[in-house]
C-alpha positions in Angstrom: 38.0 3.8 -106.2 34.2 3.7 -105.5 32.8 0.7 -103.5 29.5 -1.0 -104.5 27.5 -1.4 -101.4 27.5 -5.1 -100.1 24.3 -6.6 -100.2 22.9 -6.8 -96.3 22.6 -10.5 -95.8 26.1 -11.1 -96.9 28.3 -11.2 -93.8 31.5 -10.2 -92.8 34.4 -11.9 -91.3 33.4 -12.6 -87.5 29.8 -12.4 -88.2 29.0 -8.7 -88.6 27.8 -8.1 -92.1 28.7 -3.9 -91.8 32.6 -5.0 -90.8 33.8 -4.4 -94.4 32.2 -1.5 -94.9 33.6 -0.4 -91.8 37.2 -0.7 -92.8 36.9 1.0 -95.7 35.7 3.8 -93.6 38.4 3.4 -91.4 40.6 4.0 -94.3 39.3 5.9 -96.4 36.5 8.6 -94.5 34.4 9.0 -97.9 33.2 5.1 -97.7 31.3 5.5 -94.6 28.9 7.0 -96.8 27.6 3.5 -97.7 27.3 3.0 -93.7 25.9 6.2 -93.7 22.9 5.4 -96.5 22.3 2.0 -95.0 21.6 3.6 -91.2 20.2 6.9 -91.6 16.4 6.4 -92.1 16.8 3.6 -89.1 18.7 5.9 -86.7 16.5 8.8 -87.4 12.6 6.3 -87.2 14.4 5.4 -83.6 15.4 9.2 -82.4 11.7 10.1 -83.7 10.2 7.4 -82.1 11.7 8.6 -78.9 11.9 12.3 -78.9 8.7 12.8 -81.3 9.9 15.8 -82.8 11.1 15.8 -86.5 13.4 18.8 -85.9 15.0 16.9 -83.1 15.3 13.6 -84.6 17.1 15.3 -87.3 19.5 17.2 -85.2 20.1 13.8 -83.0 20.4 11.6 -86.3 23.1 14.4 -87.6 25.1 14.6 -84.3 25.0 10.5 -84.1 26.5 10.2 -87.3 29.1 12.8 -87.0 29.8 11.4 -83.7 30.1 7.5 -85.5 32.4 9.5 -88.0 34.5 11.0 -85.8 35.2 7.5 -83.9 35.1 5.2 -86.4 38.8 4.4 -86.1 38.2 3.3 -82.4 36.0 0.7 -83.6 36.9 -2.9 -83.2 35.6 -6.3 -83.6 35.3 -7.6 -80.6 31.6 -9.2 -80.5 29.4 -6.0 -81.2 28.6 -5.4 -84.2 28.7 -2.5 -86.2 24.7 -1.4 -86.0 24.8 -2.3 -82.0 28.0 1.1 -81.8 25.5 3.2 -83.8 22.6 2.7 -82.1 24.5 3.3 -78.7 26.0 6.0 -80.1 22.1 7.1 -80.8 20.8 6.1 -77.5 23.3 8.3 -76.5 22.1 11.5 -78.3 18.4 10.5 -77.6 19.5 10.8 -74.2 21.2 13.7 -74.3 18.4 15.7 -76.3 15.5 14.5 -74.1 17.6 15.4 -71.2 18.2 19.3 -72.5 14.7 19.5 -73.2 13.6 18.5 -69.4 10.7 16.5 -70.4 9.5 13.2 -72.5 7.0 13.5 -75.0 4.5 11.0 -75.3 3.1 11.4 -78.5 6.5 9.9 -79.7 5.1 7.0 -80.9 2.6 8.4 -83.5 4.1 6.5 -86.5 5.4 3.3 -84.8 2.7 1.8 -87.0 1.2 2.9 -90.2 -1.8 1.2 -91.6 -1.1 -0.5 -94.8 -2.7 1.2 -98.0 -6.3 -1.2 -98.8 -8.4 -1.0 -101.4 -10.7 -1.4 -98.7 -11.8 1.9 -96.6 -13.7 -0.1 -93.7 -10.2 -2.3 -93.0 -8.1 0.9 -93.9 -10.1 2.6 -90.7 -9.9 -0.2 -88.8 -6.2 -1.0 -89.3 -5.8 3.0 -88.3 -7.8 2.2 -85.6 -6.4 -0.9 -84.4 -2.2 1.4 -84.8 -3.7 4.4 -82.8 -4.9 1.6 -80.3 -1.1 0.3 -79.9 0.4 4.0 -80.2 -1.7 4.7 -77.0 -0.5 1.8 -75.1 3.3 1.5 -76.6 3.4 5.4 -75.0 2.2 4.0 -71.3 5.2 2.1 -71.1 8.3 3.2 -69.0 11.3 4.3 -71.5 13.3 1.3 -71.1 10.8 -1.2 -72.3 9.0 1.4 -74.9 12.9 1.7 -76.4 13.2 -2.4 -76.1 10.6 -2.8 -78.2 11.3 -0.7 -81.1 14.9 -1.6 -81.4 13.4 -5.0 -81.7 10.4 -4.1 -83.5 11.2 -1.6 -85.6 14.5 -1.7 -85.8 15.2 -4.9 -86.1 18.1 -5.3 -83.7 18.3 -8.7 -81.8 19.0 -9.0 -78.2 22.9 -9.2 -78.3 22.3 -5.7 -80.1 20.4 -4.4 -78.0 21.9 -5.2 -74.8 24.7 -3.5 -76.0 22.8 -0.3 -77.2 21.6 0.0 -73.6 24.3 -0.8 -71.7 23.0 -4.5 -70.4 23.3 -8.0 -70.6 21.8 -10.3 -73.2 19.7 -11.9 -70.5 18.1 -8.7 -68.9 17.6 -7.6 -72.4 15.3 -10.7 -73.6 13.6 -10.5 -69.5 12.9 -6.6 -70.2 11.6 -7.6 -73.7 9.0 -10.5 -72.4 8.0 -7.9 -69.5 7.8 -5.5 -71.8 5.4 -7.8 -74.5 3.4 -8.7 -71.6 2.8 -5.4 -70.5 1.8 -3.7 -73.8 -0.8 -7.3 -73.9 -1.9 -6.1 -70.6 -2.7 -2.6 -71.3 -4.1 -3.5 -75.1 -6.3 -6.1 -73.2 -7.7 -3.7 -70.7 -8.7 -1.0 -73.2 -10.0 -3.2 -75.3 -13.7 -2.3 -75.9 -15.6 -5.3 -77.4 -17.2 -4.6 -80.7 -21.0 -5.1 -81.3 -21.3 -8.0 -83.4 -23.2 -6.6 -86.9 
């Protein structure tokens, strides 16, 4: 019996709106290819983001989900949700791959933010302008408040989520977030060049 994919805002008992999904996978391996379509672009923007390497986001993206796969018995309900054990389980491989390759890269960032097609070229330049101008500061960050703010940014996870992707509390999360905020505001504000008025 093929499952139709559950719309995302519908949620689950206990609040996690991938927890039916997720026991179908448990019984049945072939539906956790609906968990499978729903994450895969996310998990592989967030490994790009990180290790700035198509090639390696792939092969960290592939060994996540084999990894979520393989465990996906030994998941239970018990207050993280579904998204918050992939991304760990991401975090993880992100981890493990930077590690093996000994360095960071800090061109990582390159795509956080693309500008929005205009039929105006001079805002089309500018909005390219104005995403290099974030790139350049998102990469000064350290790693922990860099990966804060795409999880939250891009990725959309909230702070329950993401304290449990990296292995903190709730609290230090939202406190690495506003730190993080204020930071990227500082560094924006510094380079900011002002603009000849025309």
């Amino acid at each position: 019996m093929t499952r139709e994919p559950r719309p995302r805002g519908d949620v689950g008992p206990g609040g996690d709106p991938d927890l039916e999904d997720v026991r179908a996978a448990q019984g049945d391996r072939a539906a956790f290819a609906i968990l499978y379509r729903r994450y895969v672009d996310r998990v592989y923007g967030y490994a790009f983001y990180l290790l700035g390497d198509h090639h390696d986001a792939e092969d960290a993206t592939e060994r996540t989900f084999l990894a979520a796969l393989a465990a996906i018995d030994g998941f239970r309900d018990t207050g993280a949700s579904f998204r918050s054990w992939l991304f760990r389980i991401a975090h993880n491989q992100v981890a493990n791959a930077l590690r093996s390759r000994g360095r960071r890269r800090d061109d990582s960032l390159d795509r956080v933010l693309e500008p929005v097609s205009s039929t105006d070229p001079a805002a089309e330049v500018t909005a390219a302008d104005d995403a290099r101008h974030v790139r350049a500061a998102l990469a000064t960050l350290a790693d922990d408040r860099r990966q804060v703010l795409i999880l939250r940014f891009v990725d959309g996870l909230s702070a329950r989520e993401i304290a449990d992707v990296l292995g903190r509390s709730e609290g230090a999360v939202r406190v690495l977030q506003h730190r993080a905020l204020r930071d990227l505001a500082e560094r924006l504000a510094a380079t900011d060049d002002p603009r000849p008025a025309v």
